[in-house]
DRENZAFI-358773 format. One record per residue (C-alpha): residue in one letter; residue number from 1; x, y, z. Coordinates in nm, 4 decimals, always signed. Layout:
<voros>
 aa   i       c1       c2       c3
  A NUM        X        Y        Z
...
</voros>
This chain:
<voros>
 aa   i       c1       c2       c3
  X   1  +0.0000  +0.0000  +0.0000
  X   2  +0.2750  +0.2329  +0.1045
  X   3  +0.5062  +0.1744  -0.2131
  X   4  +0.2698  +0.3663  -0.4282
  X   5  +0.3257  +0.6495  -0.2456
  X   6  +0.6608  +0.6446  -0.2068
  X   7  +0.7172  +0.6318  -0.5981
  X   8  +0.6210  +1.0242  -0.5794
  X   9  +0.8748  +1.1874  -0.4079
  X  10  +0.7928  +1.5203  -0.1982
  X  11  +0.9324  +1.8379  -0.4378
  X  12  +0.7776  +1.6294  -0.7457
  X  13  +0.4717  +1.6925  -0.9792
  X  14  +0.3674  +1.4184  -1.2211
  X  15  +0.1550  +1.5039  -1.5074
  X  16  -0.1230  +1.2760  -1.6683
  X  17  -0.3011  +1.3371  -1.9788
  X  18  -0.5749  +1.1320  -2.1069
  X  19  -0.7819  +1.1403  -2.4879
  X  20  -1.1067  +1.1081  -2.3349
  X  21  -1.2074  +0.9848  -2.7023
  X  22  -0.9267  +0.7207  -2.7357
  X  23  -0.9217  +0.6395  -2.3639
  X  24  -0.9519  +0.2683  -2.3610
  X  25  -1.2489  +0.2843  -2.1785
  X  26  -1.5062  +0.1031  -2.1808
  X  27  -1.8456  +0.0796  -2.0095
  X  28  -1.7698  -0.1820  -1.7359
  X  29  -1.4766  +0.0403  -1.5886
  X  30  -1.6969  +0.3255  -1.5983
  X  31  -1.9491  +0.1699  -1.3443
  X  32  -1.6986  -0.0034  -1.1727
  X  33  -1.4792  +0.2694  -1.0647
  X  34  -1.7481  +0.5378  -1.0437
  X  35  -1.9524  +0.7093  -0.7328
  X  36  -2.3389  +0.6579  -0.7764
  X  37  -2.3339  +1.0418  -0.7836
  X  38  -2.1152  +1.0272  -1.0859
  X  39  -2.2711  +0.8349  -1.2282
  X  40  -2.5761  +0.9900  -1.1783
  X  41  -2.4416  +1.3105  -1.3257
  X  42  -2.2584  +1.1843  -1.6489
  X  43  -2.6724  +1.0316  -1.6988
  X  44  -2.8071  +1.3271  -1.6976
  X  45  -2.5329  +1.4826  -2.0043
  X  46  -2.7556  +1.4971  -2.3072
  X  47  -2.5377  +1.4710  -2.5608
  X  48  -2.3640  +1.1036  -2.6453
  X  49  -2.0377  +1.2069  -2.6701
  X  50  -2.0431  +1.4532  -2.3545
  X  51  -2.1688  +1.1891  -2.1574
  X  52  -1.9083  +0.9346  -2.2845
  X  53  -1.6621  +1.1660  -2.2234
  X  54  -1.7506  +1.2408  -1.8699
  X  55  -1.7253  +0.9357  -1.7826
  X  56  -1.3978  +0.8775  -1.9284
  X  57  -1.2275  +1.1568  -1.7835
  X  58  -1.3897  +1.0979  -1.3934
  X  59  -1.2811  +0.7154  -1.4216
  X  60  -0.9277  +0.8786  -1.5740
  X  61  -0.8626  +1.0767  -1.2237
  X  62  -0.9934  +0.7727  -0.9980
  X  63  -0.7751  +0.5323  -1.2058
  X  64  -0.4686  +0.7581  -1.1744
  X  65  -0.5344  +0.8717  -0.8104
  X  66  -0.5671  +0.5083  -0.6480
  X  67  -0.2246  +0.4223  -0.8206
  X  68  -0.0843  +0.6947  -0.6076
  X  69  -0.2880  +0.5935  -0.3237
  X  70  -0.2940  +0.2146  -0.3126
  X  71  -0.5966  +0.2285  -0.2999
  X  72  -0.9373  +0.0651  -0.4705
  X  73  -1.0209  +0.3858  -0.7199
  X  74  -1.3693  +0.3002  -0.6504
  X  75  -1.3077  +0.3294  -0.2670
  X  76  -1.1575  +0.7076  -0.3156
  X  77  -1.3994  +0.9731  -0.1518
  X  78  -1.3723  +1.3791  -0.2506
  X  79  -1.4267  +1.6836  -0.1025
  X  80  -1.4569  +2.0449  -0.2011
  X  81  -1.2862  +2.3622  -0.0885
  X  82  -1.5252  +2.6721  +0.0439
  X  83  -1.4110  +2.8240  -0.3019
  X  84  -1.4490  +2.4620  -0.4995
  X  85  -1.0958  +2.3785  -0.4838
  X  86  -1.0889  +1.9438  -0.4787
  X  87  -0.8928  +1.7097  -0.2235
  X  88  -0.9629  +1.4021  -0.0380
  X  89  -1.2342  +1.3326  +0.2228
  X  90  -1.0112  +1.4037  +0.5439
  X  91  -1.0618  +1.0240  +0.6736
  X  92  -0.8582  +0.8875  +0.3373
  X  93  -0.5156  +0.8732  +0.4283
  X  94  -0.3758  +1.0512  +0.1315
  X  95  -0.0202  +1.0813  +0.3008
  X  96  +0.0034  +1.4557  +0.1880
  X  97  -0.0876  +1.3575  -0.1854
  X  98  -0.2536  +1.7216  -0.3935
  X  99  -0.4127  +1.6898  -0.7536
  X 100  -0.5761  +1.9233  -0.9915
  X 101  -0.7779  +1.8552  -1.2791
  X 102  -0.8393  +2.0273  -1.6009
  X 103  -1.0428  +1.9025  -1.9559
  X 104  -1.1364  +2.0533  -2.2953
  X 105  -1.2542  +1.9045  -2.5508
  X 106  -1.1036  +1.5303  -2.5861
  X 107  -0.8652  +1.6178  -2.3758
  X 108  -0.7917  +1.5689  -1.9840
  X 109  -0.4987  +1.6043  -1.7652
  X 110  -0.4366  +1.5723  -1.4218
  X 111  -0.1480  +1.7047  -1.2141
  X 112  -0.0738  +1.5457  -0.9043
  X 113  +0.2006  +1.6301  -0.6357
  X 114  +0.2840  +1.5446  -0.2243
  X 115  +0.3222  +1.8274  +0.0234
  X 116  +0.2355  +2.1431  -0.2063
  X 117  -0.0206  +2.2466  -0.4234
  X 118  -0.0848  +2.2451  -0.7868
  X 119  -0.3205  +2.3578  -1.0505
  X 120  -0.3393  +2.2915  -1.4274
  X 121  -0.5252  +2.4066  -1.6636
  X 122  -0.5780  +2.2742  -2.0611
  X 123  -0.7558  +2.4492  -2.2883
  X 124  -0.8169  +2.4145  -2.6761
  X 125  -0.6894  +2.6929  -2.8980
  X 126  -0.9991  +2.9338  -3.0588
  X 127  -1.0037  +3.2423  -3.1991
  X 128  -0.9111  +3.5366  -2.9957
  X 129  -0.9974  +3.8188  -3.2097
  X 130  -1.3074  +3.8955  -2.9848
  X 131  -1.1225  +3.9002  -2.6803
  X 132  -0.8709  +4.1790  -2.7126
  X 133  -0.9819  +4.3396  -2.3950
  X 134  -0.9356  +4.0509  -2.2003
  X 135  -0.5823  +3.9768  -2.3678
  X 136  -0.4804  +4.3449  -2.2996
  X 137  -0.5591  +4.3373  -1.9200
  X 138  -0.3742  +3.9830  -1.9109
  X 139  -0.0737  +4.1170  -2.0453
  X 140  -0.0325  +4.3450  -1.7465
  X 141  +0.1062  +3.9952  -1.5127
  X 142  +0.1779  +3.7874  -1.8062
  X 143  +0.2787  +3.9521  -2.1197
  X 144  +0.6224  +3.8829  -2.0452
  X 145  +0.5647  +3.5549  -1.8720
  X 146  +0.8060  +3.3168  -2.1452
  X 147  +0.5720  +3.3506  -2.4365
  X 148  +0.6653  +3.0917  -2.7073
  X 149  +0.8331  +3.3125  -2.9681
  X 150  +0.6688  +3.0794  -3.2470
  X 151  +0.3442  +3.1265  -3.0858
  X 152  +0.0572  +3.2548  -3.3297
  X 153  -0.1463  +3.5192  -3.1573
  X 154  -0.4381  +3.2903  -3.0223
  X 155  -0.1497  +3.0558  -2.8990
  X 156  +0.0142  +3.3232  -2.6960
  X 157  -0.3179  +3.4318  -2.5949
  X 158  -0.4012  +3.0781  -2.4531
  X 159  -0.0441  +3.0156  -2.2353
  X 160  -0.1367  +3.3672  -2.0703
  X 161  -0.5384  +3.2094  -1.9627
  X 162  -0.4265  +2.8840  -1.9095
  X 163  -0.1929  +3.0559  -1.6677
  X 164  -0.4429  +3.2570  -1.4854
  X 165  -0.6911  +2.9727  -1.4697
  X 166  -0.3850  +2.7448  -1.3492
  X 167  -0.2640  +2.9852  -1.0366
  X 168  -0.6138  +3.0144  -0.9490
  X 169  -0.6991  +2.6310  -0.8905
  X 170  -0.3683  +2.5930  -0.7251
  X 171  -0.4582  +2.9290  -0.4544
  X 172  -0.7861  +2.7635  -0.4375
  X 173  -0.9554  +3.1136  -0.5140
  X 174  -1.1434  +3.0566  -0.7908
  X 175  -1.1305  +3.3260  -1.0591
  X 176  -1.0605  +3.5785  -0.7942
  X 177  -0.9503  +3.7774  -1.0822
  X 178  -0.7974  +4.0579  -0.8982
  X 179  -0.5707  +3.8581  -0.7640
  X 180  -0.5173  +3.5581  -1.0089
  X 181  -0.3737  +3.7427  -1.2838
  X 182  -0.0485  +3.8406  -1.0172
  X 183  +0.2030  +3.5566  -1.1965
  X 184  +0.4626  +3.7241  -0.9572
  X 185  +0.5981  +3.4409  -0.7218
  X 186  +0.4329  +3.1542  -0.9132
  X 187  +0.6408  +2.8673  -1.1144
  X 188  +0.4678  +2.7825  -1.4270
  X 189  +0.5352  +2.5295  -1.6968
  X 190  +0.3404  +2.4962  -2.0281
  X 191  +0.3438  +2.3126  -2.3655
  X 192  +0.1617  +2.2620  -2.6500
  X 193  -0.0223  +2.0126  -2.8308
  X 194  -0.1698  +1.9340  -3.1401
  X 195  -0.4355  +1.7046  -3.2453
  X 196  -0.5335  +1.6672  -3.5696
  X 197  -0.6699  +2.0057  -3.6550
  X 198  -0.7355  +2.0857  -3.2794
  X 199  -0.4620  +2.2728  -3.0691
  X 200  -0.4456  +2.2978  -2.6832
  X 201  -0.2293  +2.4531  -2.4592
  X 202  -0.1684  +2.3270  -2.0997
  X 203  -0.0133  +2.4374  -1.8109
  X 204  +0.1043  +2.3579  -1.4682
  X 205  +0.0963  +2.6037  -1.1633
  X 206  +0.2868  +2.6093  -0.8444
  X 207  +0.3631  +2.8402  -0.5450
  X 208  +0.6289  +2.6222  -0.4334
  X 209  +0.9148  +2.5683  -0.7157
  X 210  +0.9438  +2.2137  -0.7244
  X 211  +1.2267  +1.9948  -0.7908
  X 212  +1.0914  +1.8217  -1.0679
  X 213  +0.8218  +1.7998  -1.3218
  X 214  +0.7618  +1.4803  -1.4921
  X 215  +0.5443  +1.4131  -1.7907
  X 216  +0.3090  +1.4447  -1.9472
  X 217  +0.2126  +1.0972  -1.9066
  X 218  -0.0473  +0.9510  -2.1975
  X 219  -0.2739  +0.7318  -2.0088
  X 220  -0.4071  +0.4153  -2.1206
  X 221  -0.5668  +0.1454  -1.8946
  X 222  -0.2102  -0.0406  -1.9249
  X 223  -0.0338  +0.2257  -1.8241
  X 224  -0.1490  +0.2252  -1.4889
  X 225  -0.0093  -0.1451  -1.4216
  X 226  +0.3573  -0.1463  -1.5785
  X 227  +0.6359  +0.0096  -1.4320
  X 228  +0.5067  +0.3457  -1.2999
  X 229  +0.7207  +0.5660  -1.4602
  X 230  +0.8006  +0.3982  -1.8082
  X 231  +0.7628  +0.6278  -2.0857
  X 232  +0.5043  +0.6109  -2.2679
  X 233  +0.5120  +0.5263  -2.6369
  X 234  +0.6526  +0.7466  -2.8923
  X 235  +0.3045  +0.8067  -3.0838
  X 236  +0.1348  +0.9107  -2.8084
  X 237  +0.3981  +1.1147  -2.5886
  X 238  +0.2970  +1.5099  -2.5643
  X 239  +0.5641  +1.8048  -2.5757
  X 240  +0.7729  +1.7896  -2.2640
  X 241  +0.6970  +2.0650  -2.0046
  X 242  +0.9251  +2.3530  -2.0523
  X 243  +0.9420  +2.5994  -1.7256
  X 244  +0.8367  +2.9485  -1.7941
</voros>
């Protein structure tokens, strides 16, 4: 039980990312790992492939989580911070073990870390024509922030949210915006990643600097059960973090 938690050192932050699409999924791990409230709520989706990918992505984090844990994923309870922010239940002995989870489109990740927070944030690359305003008053904390230089404009304008949206579930604040766009003291890390025609851009908070960031990690239900930190193969390995 214990060696699963030891295999994530304190200082470190592991990185998952799942295609909620491609996930290897099927039905009978859904309702096997899943609350009945999850359950319940990934019902009441009305559209197919939002439901299917609910699903996916909730039996992703429980998957990924109990590996850390040693634990049954179907055995893992939740709870919510005043502001929303998620953790354990306090009677699951989570031995200091933090997680964050973001999704857009196909796409999930999860962040996890012991002894410090994190928060991550993915979101798929649009059109940001419309939202000069909001890219102007973002570039007051993060214009300078380590853009990509190769970055189209809607890319650059994506690391800068992703950050904001990042530092925020790591505080715990929500979208306290008046505070969340202050990058000053924060570590971020972000990469890029294209699918097909679809683009995302992800990124990984901290208050604390850690020592190391590892991943991101494509997950597959065989992942889970080889060695822990194998990489994972060529075709479906993502950009490696860079720190900025």
């Amino acid at each position: 039980m214990q060696k699963a938690l030891q295999e994530l050192r304190p200082g470190f932050v592991h990185i998952w990312c799942v295609d909620l699409d491609r996930s290897g999924l099927d039905a009978a791990s859904y309702r096997r790992v899943l609350s009945p409230a999850e359950r319940q709520d990934g019902r009441a989706v009305a559209i197919d492939i939002g439901r299917d990918r609910y699903f996916a992505r909730k039996a992703f984090c429980r998957l990924v989580l109990a590996r850390y844990l040693g634990a049954a994923p179907e055995r893992i309870l939740f709870s919510s911070g005043a502001l929303g922010k998620p953790g354990f239940s306090p009677g699951l002995r989570s031995a200091g073990l933090q997680f964050s989870a973001s999704s857009s489109g196909p796409l999930a990740v999860l962040a996890v870390a012991r002894g410090m927070s994190v928060g991550v944030d993915i979101e798929t690359v649009r059109p940001s024509a419309g939202l000069a305003g909001v890219a102007d008053w973002l570039d007051e904390s993060f214009a300078h922030a380590g853009d990509d230089p190769d970055a189209d404009d809607d890319v650059a304008f994506f690391r800068r949210w992703t950050r904001l949206e990042a530092r925020a579930k790591c505080a715990g604040d929500g979208l306290a915006l008046h505070e969340a766009r202050d990058g000053a003291g924060w570590n971020f890390w972000t990469t890029r990643y294209d699918r097909g025609r679809e683009r995302f851009v992800l990124t990984l908070a901290t208050r604390q600097a850690p020592l190391r960031v590892e991943g991101p990690f494509m997950f597959s239900p065989s992942s889970i059960g080889h060695a822990w930190m194998a990489a994972p193969p060529a075709h479906a390995a993502l950009p490696a973090l860079t720190g900025a």
